[in-house]
C-alpha positions in Angstrom: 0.0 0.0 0.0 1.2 3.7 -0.9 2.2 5.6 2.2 -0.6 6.9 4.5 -0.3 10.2 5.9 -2.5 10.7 9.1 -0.9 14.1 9.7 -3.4 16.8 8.6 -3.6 18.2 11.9 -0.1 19.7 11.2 -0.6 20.6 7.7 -2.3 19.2 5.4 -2.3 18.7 1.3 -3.2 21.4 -1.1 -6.4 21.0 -2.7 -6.2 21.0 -7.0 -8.6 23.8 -7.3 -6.7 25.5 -5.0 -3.5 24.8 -7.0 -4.9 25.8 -9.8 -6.1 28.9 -8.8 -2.8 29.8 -7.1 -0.4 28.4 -10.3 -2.5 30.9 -12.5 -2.4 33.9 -10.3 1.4 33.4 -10.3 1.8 33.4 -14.0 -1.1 36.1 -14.7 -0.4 38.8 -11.6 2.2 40.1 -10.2 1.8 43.6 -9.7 1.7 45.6 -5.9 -1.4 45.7 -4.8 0.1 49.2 -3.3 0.9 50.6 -6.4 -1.4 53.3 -8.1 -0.5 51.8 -12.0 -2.8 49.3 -13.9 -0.9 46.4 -12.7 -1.2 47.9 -8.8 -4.8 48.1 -9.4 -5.5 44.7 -11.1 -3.6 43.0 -7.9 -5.2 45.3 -5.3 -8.8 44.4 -6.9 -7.6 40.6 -7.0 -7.0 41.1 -3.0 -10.2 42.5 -2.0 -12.0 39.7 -4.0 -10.3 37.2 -1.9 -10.8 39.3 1.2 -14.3 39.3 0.0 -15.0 35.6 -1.0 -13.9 34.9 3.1 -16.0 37.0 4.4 -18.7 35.8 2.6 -18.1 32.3 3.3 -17.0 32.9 7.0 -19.8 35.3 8.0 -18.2 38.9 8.6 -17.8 42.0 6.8 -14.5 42.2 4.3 -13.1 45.3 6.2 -13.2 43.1 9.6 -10.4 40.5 7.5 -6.7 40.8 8.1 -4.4 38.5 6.0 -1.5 37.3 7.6 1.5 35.0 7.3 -0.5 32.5 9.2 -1.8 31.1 12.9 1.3 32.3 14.5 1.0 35.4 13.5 -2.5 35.8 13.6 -2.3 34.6 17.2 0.9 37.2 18.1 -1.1 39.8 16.3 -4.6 39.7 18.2 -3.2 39.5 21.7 -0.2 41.5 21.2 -2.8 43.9 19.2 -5.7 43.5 22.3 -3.4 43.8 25.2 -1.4 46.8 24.1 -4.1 49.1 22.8 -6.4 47.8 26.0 -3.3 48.2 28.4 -4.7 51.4 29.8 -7.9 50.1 31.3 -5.9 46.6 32.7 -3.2 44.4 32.4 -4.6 41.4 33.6 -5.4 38.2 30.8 -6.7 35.1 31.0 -5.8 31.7 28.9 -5.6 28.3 29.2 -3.2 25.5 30.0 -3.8 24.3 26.9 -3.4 26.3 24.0 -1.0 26.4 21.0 2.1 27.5 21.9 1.7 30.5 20.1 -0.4 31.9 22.3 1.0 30.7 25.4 4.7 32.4 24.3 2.6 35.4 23.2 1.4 35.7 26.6 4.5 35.0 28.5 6.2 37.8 26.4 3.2 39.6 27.5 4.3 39.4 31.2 7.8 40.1 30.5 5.8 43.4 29.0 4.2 44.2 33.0 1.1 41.9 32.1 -0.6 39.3 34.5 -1.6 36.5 32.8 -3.7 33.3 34.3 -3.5 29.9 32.7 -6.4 28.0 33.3 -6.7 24.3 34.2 -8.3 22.0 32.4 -10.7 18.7 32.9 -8.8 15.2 32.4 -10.8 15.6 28.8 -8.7 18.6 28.0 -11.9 20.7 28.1 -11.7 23.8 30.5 -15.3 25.1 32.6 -16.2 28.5 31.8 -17.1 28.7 35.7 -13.7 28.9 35.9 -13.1 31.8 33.4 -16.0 33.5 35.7 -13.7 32.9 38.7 -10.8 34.2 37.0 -11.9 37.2 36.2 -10.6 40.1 37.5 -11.2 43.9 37.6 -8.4 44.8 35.1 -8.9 41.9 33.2 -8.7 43.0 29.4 -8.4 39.9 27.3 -9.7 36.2 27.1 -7.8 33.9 24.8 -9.2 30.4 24.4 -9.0 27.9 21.5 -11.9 26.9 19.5 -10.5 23.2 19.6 -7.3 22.0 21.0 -5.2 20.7 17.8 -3.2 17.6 20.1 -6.2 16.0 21.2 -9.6 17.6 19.5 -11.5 18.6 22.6 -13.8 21.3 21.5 -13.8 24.1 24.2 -17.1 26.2 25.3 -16.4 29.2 23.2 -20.3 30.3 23.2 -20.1 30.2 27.1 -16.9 32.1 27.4 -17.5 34.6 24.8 -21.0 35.9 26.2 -19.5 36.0 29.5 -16.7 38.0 28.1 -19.2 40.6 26.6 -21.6 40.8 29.3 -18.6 41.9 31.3 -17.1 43.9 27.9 -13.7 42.2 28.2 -12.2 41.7 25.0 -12.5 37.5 23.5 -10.1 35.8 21.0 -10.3 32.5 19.7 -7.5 30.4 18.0 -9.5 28.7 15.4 -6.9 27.2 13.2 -8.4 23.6 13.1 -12.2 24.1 12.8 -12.8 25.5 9.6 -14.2 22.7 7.3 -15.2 20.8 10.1 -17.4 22.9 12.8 -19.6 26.1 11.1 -18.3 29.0 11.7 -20.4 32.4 11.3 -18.6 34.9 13.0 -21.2 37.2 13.5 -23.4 35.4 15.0 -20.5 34.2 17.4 -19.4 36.2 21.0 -15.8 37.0 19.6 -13.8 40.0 18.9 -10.7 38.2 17.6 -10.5 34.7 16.0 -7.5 33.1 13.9 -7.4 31.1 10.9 -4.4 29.2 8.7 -5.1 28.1 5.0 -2.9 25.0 5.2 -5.1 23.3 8.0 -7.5 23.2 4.7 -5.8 22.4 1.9 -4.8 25.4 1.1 -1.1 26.7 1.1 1.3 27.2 3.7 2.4 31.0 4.5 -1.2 32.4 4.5 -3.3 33.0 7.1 -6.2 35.3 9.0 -7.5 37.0 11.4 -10.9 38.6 12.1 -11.2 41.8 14.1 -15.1 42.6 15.2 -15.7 45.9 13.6 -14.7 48.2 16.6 -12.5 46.0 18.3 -8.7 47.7 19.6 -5.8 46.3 17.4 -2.2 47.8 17.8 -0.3 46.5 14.7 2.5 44.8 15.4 4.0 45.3 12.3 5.4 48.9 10.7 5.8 49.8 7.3 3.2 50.3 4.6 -0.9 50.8 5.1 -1.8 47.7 4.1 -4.5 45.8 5.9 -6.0 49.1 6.6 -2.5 50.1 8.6 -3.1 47.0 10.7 -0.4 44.8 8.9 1.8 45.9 7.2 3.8 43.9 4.0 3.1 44.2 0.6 0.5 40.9 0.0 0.5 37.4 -0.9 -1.6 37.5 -4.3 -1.3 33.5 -5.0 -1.7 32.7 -1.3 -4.5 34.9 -0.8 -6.1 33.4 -3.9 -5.5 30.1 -2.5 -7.1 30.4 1.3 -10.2 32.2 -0.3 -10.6 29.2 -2.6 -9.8 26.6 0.2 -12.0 28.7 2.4 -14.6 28.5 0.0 -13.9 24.4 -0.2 -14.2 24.1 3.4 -17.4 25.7 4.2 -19.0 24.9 1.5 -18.1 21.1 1.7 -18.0 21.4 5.5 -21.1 18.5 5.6 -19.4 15.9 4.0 -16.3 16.3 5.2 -17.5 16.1 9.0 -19.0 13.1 7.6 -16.2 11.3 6.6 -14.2 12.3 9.4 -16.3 10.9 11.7 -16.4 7.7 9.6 -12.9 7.4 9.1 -12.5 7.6 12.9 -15.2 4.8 13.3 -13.1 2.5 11.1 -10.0 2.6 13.0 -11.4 2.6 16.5 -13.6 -0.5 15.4 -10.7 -2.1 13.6 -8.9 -1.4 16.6 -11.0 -2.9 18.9 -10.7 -6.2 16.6 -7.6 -7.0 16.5 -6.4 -5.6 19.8 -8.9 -5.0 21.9 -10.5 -2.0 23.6 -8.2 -2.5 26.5 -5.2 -2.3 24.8 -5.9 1.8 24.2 -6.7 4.9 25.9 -8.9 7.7 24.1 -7.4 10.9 25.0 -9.9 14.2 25.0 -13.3 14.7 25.4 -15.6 12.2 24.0 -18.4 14.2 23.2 -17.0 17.7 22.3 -14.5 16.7 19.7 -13.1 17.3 16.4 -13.6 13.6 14.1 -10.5 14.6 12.4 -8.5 14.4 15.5 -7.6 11.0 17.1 -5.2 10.9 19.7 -5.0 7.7 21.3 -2.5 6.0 24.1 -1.1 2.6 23.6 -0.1 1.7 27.6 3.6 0.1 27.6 5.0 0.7 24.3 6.5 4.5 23.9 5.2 7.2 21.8 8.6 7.8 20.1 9.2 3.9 19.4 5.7 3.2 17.8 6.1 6.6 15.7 9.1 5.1 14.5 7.4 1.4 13.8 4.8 3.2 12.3 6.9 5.2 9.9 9.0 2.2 9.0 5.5 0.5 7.6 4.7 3.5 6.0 2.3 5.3 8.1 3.3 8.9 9.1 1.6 10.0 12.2 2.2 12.5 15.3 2.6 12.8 18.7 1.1 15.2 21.0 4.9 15.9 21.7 7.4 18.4 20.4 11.1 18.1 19.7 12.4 21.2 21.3 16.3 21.5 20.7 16.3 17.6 19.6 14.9 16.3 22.6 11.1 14.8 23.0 9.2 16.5 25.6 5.9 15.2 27.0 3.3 17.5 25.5 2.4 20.3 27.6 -1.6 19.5 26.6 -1.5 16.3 28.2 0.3 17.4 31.3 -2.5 19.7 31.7 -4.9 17.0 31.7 -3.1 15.4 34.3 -3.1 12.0 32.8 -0.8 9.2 34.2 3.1 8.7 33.0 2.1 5.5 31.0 -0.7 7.3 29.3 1.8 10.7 28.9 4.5 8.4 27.9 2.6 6.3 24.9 0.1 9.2 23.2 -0.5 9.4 19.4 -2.2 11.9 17.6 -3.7 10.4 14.1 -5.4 13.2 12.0 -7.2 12.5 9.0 -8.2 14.7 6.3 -8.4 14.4 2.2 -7.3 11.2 0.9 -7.8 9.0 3.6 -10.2 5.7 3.0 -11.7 3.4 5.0 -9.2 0.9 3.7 -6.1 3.1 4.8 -7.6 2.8 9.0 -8.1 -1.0 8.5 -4.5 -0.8 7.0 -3.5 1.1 9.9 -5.1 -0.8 12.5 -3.6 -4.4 11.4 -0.1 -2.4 11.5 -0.9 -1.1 15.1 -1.8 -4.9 15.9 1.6 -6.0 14.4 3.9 -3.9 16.3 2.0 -4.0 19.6 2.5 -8.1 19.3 6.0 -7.4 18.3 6.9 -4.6 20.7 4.7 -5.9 23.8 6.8 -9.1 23.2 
């Protein structure tokens, strides 16, 4: 069998339409959107109709759309942006345990800035109470920063809680939503946030390309200096092809958002069932919620064989998956997410992450499963 990526969690493949869309922006624009000439104009009208086709798609008006270079910066520039222009009424932000690391190192830079920052705990489901937001809260608190699902283990968070309770008390809500598009609607209108961030390679789109929506009134300090693009909030003369590309995978997403929860969901069927066939439900450990969760997300514990030894196995037959682990400065580290939920060593010590996404069958999990069966027999040996 051809190799099987179960990875889409870190990035994921780029759509054809979206190729094609981006190859023949590259060969048919290349003017600056900044510059007053026909070809200035031609790329700057190009810009807004991708700025437009998102907002149309995701629910908010075009001038509320910021491109970016993706998540990370999206992230930086929301609570960077929030904090700084807020920092006059408080200095105070809350977060949780378990967000992406580029919003937990946004927020520690934060402090090194004079901020107070509380990280949050979470359930053993990686799922945080929004009681707890309520008790958190504080009267110079300024900012609330919670994912819209956690991107290790899937747990969906209570965003609609949070964000209501944010604007009855008119404290300022961001949401990192870089793996929900395409599976969970997203209207973001009708939704209590001031800030939420989005990626186009999380959705087939390209890599280097991301956004962020700023409710219409919402403080924003750019972060970056230079031109007026991005209505003076970003500044850096514009991605044409990648911008081209996220509005088309955007536009794949949402509009194919039913069928691809759908498959998702069946895909993670198959392997759990083929699992529990050939190895037997108490050979695994679910980790996250198991009601609020992404389907694309599987992250699952295999008690007395190591995560970095069954990463390997797996590899070696093919399979490339994840771990909810990062090498930092080539070392594996536990992942901070399931530290937070408190889970024991041999659960900590033995986590995968499979994430599925465009391309995967039915066949492929059956695959997988039988390969998880041989090296468990092999390994456990």
């Amino acid at each position: 069998m051809k190799p099987i990526y179960l990875d889409h969690a870190a990035s994921t493949p780029v759509h054809p339409e979206v190729a094609k869309v981006m190859y023949n922006m590259l060969l048919e624009q290349f003017g600056n959107a900044s510059s007053v000439h026909t070809y200035g104009r031609s790329a700057k009208k190009m810009i807004n109709s991708a700025r437009d086709t998102i907002a149309g798609f995701l629910g908010c008006a075009p001038d509320e759309w910021v491109f970016t270079s993706g998540g990370t910066e999206s992230d930086n520039l929301a609570l960077f942006g929030a904090a700084l222009a807020s920092a006059h009424k408080g200095k105070h932000i809350i977060t949780t345990a378990v967000e992406h690391h580029a919003v937990l190192h946004t927020c520690e830079a934060l402090e090194k800035q004079g901020f107070s920052v509380t990280y949050l705990p979470v359930n053993t489901e990686g799922r945080v109470s929004a009681a707890d937001v309520e008790a958190a809260l504080r009267e110079d608190t300024v900012l609330i920063s919670v994912m819209f699902a956690n991107n290790e283990v899937g747990t969906v968070e209570p965003i609609q809680e949070i964000g209501r309770l944010a604007a009855e008390r008119g404290i300022l809500f961001h949401v990192d939503a870089v793996q929900v598009l395409g599976l969970l609607p997203v209207t973001l209108h009708e939704l209590p946030v001031d800030y939420m961030s989005f990626t186009a390679h999380k959705i087939n789109g390209p890599q280097g390309i991301g956004g962020l929506y700023v409710r219409r009134g919402a403080p924003l300090q750019p972060r970056q200096h230079g031109g007026l693009q991005e209505r003076g909030r970003r500044a850096g003369t514009e991605s044409l092809a990648g911008a081209a590309g996220f509005a088309k995978a955007v536009e794949l997403a949402v509009t194919g958002l039913e069928q691809r929860r759908e498959k998702a969901l069946t895909l993670r069927t198959v392997l759990l069932q083929e699992l529990d066939r050939r190895i037997g439900r108490e050979s695994y450990v679910i980790n996250g919620d198991k009601q609020h969760f992404l389907p694309g997300i599987l992250n699952l514990s295999f008690p007395g064989v190591s995560t970095d030894v069954m990463l390997m196995n797996l590899d070696m037959e093919g399979i490339a998956a994840a771990s909810g682990s990062a090498c930092t400065s080539g070392s594996l580290e536990i992942s901070h997410v399931l530290r937070a939920m408190k889970l024991p060593d041999e659960l900590l010590n033995s986590a995968i992450r499979f994430s599925t996404g465009m391309g995967n069958t039915n066949e492929e999990m059956e695959y997988v499963a039988q390969k998880v069966e041989t090296i468990l027999k092999r390994l456990r040996k």
